[in-house]
N, C-alpha and C positions, 0 to 999 in steps of 0.2 A: 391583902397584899402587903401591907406594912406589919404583922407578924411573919409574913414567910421571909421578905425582906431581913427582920431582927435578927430569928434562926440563921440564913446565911452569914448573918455579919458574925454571930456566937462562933460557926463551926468557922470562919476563914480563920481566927486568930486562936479558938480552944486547941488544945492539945489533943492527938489524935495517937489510937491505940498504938497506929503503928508508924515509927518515925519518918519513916522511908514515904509516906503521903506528904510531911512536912518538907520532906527536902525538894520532891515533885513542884508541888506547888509554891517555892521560894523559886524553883530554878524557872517554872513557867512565867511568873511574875518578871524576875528578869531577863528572861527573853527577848517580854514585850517591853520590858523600861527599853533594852537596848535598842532596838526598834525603835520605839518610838523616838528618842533620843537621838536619831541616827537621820529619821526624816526631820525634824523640826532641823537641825543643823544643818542638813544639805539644802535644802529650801530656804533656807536661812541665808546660804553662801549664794546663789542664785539670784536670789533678789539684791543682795550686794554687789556685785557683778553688774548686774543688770542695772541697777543706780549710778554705779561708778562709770559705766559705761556711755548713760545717759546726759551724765553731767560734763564727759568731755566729748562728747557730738552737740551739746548746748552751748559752748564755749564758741561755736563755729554757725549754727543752724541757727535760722530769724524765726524770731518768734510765730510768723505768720509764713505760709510761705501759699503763691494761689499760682496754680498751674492749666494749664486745660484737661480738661476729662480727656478726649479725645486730639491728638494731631502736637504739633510741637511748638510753634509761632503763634502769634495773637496782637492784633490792634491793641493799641494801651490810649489811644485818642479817640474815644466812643463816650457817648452821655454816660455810661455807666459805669464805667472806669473814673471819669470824671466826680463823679458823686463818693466813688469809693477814695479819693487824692484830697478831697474837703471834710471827710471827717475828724470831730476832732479828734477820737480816739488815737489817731496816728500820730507817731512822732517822724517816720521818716520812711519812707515811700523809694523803695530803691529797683529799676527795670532791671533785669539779667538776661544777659546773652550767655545761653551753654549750648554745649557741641563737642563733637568728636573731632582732634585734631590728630596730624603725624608730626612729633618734632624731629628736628634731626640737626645734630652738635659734632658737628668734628668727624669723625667717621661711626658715631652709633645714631640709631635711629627709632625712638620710642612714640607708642601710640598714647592721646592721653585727654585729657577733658579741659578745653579751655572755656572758663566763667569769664565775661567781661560784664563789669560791677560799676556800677556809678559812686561819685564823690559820699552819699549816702552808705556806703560800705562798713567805712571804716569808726561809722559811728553806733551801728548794728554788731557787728564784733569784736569782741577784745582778740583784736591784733597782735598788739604788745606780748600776752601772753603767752601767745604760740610761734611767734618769730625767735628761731634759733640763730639765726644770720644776717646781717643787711639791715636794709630797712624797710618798709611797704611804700615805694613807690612805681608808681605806675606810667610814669612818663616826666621825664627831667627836662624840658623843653628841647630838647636836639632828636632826642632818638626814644622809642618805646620800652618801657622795662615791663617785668613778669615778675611775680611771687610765685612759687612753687613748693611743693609737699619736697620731704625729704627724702622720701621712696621714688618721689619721679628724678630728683636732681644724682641720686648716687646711680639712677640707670642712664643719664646722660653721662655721670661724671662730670657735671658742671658743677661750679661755684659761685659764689658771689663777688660782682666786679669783677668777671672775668674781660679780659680781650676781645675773646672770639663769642659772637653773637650766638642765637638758637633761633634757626629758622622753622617758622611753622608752614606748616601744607596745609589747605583744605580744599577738596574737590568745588567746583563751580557747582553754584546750583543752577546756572543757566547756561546755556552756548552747546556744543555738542562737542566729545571729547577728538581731541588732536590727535588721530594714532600716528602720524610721522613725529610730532615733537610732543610726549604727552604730557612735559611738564608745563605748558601751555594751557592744560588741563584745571590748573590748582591755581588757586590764590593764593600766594606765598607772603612773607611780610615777616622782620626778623627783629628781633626784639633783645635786650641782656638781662641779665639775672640779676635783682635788685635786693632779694631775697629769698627766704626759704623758713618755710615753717612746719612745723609739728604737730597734731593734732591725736597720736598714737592709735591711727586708725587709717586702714588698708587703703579705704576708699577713697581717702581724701590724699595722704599721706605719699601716696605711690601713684597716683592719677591728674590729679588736680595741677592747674596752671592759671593762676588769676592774670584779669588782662583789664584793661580800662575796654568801657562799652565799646569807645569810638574805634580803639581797634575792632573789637569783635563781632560790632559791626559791617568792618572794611571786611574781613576774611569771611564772614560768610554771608554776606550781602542784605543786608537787612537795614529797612529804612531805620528812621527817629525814631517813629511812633510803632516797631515791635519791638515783642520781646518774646522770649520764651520762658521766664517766669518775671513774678513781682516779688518781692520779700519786702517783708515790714517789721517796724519795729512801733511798740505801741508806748505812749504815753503811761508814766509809771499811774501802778492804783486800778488801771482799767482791767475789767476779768475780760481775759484769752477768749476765754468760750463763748461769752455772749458779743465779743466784736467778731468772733469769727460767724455765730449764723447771722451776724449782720451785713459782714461782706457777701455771704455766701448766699442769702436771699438775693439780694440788690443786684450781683452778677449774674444768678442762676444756674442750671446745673452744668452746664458749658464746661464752668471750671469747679476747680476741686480747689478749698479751704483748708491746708493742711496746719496744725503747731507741731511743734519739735517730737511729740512720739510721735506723731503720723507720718513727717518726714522720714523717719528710720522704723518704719510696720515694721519693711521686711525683716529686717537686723529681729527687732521687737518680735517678732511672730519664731522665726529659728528658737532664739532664745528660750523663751517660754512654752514652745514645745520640747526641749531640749529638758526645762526644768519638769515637767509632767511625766514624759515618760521615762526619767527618771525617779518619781515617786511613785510611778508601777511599779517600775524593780525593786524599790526598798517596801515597797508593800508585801508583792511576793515573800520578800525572805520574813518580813513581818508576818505573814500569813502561816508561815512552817513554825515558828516561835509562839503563834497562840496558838494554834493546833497542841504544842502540847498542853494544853487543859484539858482533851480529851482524855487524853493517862489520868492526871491530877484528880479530875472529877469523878472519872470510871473505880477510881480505889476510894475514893471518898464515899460515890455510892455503897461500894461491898462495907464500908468499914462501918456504915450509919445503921447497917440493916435492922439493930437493934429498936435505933432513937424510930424509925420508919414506922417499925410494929406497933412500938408506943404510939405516936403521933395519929395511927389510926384509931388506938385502941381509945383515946380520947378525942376522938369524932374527926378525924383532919380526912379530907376527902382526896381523892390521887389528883385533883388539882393543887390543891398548897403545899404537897409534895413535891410535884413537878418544879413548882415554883421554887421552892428553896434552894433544889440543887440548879435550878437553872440563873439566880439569883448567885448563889456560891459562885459559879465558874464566869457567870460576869463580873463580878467583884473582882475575883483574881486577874481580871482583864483590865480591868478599872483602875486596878492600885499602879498594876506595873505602865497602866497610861500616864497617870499622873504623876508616877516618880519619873518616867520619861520624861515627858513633858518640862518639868523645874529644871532635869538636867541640861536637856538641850536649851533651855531657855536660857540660864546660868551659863553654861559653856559660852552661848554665842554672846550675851551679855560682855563677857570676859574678855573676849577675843573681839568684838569692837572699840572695846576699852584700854585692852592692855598690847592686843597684837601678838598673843604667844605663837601663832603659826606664820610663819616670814616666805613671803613670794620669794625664790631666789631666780637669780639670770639677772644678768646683763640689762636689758631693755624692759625692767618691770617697771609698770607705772606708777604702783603704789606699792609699799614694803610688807603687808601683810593682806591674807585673805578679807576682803569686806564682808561683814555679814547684814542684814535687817531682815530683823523679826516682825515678820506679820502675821496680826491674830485672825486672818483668816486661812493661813497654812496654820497655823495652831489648831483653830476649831477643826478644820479639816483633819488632820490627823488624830485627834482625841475621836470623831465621830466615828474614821474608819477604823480603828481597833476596836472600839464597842459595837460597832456591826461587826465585826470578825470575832470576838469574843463571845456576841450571842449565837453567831450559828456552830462556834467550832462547841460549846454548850450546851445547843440544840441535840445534839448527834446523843452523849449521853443520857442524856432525862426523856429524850422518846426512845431510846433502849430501855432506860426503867420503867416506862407506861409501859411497854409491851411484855417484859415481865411480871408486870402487876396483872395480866390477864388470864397468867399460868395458875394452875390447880395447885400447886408448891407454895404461890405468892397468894392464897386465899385464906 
């Protein structure tokens, strides 16, 4: 194996009768460099995306966040919630009330998700850095105030410190609906605009209305002791993962244990199928780029037929034949992998570095493409051109075995 090996390494770089196999096999080579080159940096941009993405839904999402498996309400005054409120692990232990609300300002009227968050909030998230407006208050002792996404306040057309209030609706969970007066029907309760923040994210940004508990309470009627989730924030130092199967034994499977990727799967889960299949389609066009080795290889065989004769005539058996050209047209698979590979490597190197490709518009969050390089989309891509390099390789050298069985080739 390692003489058929040498031979292939002699012919990839000897000089060949005929020039026109060198040029073959320079252009196949860069094919695959392009290719390769071409997945490592788009996986490269994906995972930077994907990171940048992560770090501003982190700015807003508690580190812990436990919900119920099933239904939407939950006692938070049970022994085992209790056990979960005395650990030390925790630094701050916050109830949340969410639901579906209808706001409605003046003559528009928007649907939207009101959180009502306890004094524990504001010590869980950096506030600061996403309020564009106002300030984060939640009740000035006369009248109730709101924080708001910036998406929800430009479809009211509110501001901050406005005049005119924003009242919210919420159906009764109890009583039976009023058809003569139905807005008897709704818990209503009206609140001003105290602020407005930014988060550069749909979900939050265009939906969200934070509310103090004890409102959110009143409007959708929920005692002291529920909630519909708990968010926590853990004492520095402690690992996430082993407080989280500690909550998550001690509750049981009731509830779900989520950290900051689990809270955003879904987002998480689009993404990274998003990133996959599109490294099918750059494989595909990867796969037409080592295909040409077939050419490469198929002229390399006619051109050797000489060194072949020899190679038998000195004992070599149609195995270490096989092997050298099949050895050859993986090599030339291998080269144009690894000069891919440095390039794309180097490119995105650069471009986390220097920034040469620039996000343009208006509303961009960062001024260039992010990229991170992971050596596991590296290994991944250097394995699948060496598997496509040995079967498009395969095709020629079992042509040559099957010419070796002809009466002309004895």
């Amino acid at each position: 194996m390692n003489l058929a090996f040498h031979i292939a390494r002699r012919y990839l770089f000897a000089k060949k009768s005929h020039n026109a196999i060198n040029i073959i096999s320079a252009i196949s080579a860069l094919g695959v460099c392009i290719g390769t080159m071409a997945i490592v940096c788009v996986l490269s941009v994906f995972n930077g995306f994907g990171d940048t993405i992560q770090q501003l839904f982190s700015v807003f999402d508690p580190e812990l966040k436990i919900e119920l498996t099933e239904g939407k309400a939950f006692n938070t005054h049970t022994p085992e919630w209790n056990k979960v409120r005395q650990m030390n692990a925790i630094a701050c232990f916050d109830e949340v009330i969410e639901d579906n609300a209808m706001l409605h300002y003046k003559e528009r009227q928007v649907s939207a998700v009101i959180k009502g968050v306890g004094e524990s909030f504001t010590k869980m998230v950096q506030i600061d850095s996403i309020l564009l407006a106002g300030d984060f208050t939640l009740y000035d002792g006369a009248f109730h105030n709101g924080v708001m996404g910036i998406g929800l306040a430009g479809a009211l057309n509110s501001g901050v410190k406005t005049l005119d209030p924003i009242t919210i609706y919420v159906p009764k969970r109890t009583g039976r609906i009023d058809l003569v007066n139905p807005q008897r029907s709704f818990n209503t309760q009206i609140l001003f605009l105290s602020g407005i923040f930014s988060i550069k994210q749909a979900i939050y940004d265009d939906n969200l209305l934070i509310v103090s508990d004890s409102l959110a309470r009143q409007l959708f009627e929920y005692n002291d002791s529920t909630a519909t989730s708990v968010e926590l924030m853990l004492k520095k130092g402690m690992h996430i993962k082993t407080v989280q199967k500690e909550i998550a034994k001690e509750l049981g499977s009731k509830f779900k244990v989520l950290d900051r990727r689990e809270q955003q799967s879904d987002y998480l889960r689009i993404q990274k199928i998003e990133k996959w299949v599109t490294y099918l389609i750059l494989s595909f066009i990867l796969l037409i780029a080592v295909f040409n080795i077939i050419g490469s290889l198929s002229m390399l065989i006619i051109d050797k037929q000489n060194d072949i004769v020899t190679l038998r005539n000195l004992g070599a058996d149609d195995k270490l034949v096989r092997r050298i050209f099949l050895f050859e047209g993986w090599l030339i698979s291998a080269a144009g992998a690894v000069m891919g590979l440095i390039l794309g490597i180097a490119l995105c190197l650069g471009q986390a570095y220097f920034g040469w490709i620039k996000l343009n518009g208006a509303n961009v969050i960062i001024p260039a493409y992010p990229v991170k390089v992971e050596w596991m989309d590296v290994a991944l891509t250097l394995i699948t051109v060496l598997v496509m390099g040995f079967f498009a390789a395969l095709y020629p050298v079992r042509h040559l075995a099957s010419k070796e069985n002809k009466p002309d080739m004895q």
